[in-house]
PLY file of the C-alpha trace (Angstrom):
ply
format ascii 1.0
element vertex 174
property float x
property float y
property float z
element edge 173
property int vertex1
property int vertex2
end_header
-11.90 -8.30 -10.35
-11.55 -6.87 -6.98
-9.89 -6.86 -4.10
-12.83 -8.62 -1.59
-11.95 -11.64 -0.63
-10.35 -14.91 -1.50
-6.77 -15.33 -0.95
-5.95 -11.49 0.43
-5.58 -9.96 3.65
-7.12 -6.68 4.62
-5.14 -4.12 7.10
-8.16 -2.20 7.84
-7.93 1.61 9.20
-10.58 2.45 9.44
-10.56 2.00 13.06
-8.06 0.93 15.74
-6.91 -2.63 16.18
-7.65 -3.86 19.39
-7.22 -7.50 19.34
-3.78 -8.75 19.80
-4.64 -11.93 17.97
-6.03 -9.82 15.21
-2.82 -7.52 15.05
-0.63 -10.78 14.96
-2.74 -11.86 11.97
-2.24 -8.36 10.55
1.48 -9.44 9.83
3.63 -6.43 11.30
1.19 -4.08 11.55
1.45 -1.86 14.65
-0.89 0.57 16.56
-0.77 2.84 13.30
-3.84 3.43 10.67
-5.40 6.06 8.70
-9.20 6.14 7.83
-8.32 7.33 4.23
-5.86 4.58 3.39
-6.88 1.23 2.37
-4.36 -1.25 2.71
-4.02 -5.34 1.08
-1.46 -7.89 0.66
-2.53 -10.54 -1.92
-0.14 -13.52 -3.64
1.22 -12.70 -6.84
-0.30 -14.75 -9.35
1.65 -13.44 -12.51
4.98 -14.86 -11.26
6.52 -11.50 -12.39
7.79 -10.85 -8.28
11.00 -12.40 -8.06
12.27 -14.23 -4.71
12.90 -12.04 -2.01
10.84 -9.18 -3.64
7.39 -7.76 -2.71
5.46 -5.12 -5.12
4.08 -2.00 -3.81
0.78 -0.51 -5.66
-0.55 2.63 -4.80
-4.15 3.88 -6.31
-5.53 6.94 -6.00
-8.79 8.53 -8.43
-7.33 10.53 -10.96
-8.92 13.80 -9.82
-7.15 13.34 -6.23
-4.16 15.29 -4.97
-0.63 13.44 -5.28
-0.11 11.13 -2.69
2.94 8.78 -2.00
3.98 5.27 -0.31
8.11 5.84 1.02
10.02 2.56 0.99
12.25 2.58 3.80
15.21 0.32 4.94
14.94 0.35 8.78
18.79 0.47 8.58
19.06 4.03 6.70
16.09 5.73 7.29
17.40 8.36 4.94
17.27 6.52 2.04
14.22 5.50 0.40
11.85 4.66 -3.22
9.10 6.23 -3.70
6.18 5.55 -5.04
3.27 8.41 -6.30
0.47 8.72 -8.19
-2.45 11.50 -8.48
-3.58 14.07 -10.46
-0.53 15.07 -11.56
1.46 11.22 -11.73
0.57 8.02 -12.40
-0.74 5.32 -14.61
-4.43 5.23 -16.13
-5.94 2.05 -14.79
-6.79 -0.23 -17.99
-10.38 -1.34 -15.74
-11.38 2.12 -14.72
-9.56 5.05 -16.45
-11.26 7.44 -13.49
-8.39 6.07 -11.29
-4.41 6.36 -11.29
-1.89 3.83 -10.23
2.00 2.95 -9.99
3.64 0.15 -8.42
7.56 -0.89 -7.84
9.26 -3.77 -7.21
11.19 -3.65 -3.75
13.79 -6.01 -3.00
13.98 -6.81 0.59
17.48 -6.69 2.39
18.46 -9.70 4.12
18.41 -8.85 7.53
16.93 -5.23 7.58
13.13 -4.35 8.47
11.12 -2.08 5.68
9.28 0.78 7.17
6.30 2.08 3.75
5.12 5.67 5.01
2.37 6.88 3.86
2.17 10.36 2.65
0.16 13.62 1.38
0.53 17.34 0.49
-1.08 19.07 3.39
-1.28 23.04 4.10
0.22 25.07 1.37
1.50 21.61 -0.57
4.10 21.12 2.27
4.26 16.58 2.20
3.52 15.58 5.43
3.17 11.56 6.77
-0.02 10.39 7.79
1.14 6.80 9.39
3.66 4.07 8.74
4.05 0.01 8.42
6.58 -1.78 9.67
7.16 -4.88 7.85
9.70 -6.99 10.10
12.50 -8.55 9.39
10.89 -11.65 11.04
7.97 -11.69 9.20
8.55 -10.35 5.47
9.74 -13.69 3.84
6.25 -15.48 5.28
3.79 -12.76 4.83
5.54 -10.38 1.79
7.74 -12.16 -0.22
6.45 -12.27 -3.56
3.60 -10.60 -3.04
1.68 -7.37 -4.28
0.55 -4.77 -1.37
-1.65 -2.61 -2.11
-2.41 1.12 -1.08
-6.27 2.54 -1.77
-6.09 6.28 -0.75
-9.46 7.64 -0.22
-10.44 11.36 -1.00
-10.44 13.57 2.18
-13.89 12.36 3.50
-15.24 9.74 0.80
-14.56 6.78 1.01
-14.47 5.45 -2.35
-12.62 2.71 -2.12
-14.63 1.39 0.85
-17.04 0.12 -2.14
-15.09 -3.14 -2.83
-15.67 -2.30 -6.63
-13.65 0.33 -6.93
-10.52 -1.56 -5.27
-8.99 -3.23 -8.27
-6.55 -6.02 -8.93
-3.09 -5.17 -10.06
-3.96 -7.23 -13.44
-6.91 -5.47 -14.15
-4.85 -1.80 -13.80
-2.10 -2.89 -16.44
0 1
1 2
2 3
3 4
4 5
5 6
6 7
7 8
8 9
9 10
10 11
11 12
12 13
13 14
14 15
15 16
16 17
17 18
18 19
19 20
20 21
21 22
22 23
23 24
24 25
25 26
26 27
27 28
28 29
29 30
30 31
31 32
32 33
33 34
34 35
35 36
36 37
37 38
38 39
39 40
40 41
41 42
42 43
43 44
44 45
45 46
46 47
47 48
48 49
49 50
50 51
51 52
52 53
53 54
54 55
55 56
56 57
57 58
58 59
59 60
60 61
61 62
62 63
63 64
64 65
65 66
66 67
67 68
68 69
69 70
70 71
71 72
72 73
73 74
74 75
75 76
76 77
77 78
78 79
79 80
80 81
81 82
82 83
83 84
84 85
85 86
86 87
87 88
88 89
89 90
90 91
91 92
92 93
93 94
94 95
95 96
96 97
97 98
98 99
99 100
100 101
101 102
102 103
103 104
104 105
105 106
106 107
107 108
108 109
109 110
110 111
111 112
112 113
113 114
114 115
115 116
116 117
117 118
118 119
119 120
120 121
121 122
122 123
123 124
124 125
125 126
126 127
127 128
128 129
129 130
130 131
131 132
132 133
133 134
134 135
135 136
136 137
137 138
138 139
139 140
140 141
141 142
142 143
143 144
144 145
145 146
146 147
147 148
148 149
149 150
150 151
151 152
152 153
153 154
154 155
155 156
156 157
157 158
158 159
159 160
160 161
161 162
162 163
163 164
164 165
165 166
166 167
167 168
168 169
169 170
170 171
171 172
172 173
């Protein structure tokens, strides 16, 4: 199965979001995006999320360089989970062994916002950011809790997960 429609929603950055209604819909999503990055929210249906959790799933082709989601608490920015997978990390999907994943379980804070960055090895393998999320304290419990968010990371330049093939569901990676 994947990720193309049903009961998901797409952050799409591939280009800039222009619409306030449509950032509003985005959940917490600001004025940041990345055209490599692929990024969905989708229920959990495997009840294996407990209350006041979300699970983040990052998925990257085997072949690709490392790349990393950073779990934040908007209280401590110092202090974060991480979560990698590439060439060198990561699980072999179950679906399609070409690509990598790993996933953890983040308990949310009461109170505190969650900032995922998004980052890559850049120039001479020093890890840079490319963007972040803010999920808001307002909005996590309707939009997050108990739900698996997903991270696609493209290849510099091509686009293979904008094929909606390649973008597979968590259950079909374990």
């Amino acid at each position: 199965m994947s990720l193309t429609g049903g009961n998901i929603s797409l952050f799409d950055f591939t280009k800039p979001i222009e619409s306030p209604a449509l950032k509003e819909k985005l959940f917490s999503v600001q004025k940041n995006y990345h055209v490599e990055v692929h990024c969905f929210t989708t229920i959990n249906t495997d009840n294996t999320i407990p209350d006041g959790s979300f699970r983040v799933i990052i998925v990257n082709q085997k072949k690709s360089w490392e790349k990393a989601v950073r779990i934040y608490e908007k209280s401590d920015s110092t202090a974060f989970w991480e979560v990698k997978c590439g060439d060198k990390s990561g699980k072999a999907c179950k679906k399609n062994p070409n690509l990598k994943y790993e996933d953890k379980i983040i308990k949310f804070v009461p109170g505190n916002s969650i900032e995922l960055g998004m980052w890559k090895p850049g120039a001479f393998g020093i890890w840079g950011e490319m963007y972040s999320v803010l999920l808001k304290k307002e909005d996590w419990a309707a939009h997050h809790n108990r739900r698996n968010v997903y991270f696609f990371f493209d290849n510099d330049g091509d686009k293979f997960f904008n094929n909606d093939a390649n973008r597979l569901d968590y259950v079909d990676m374990i």
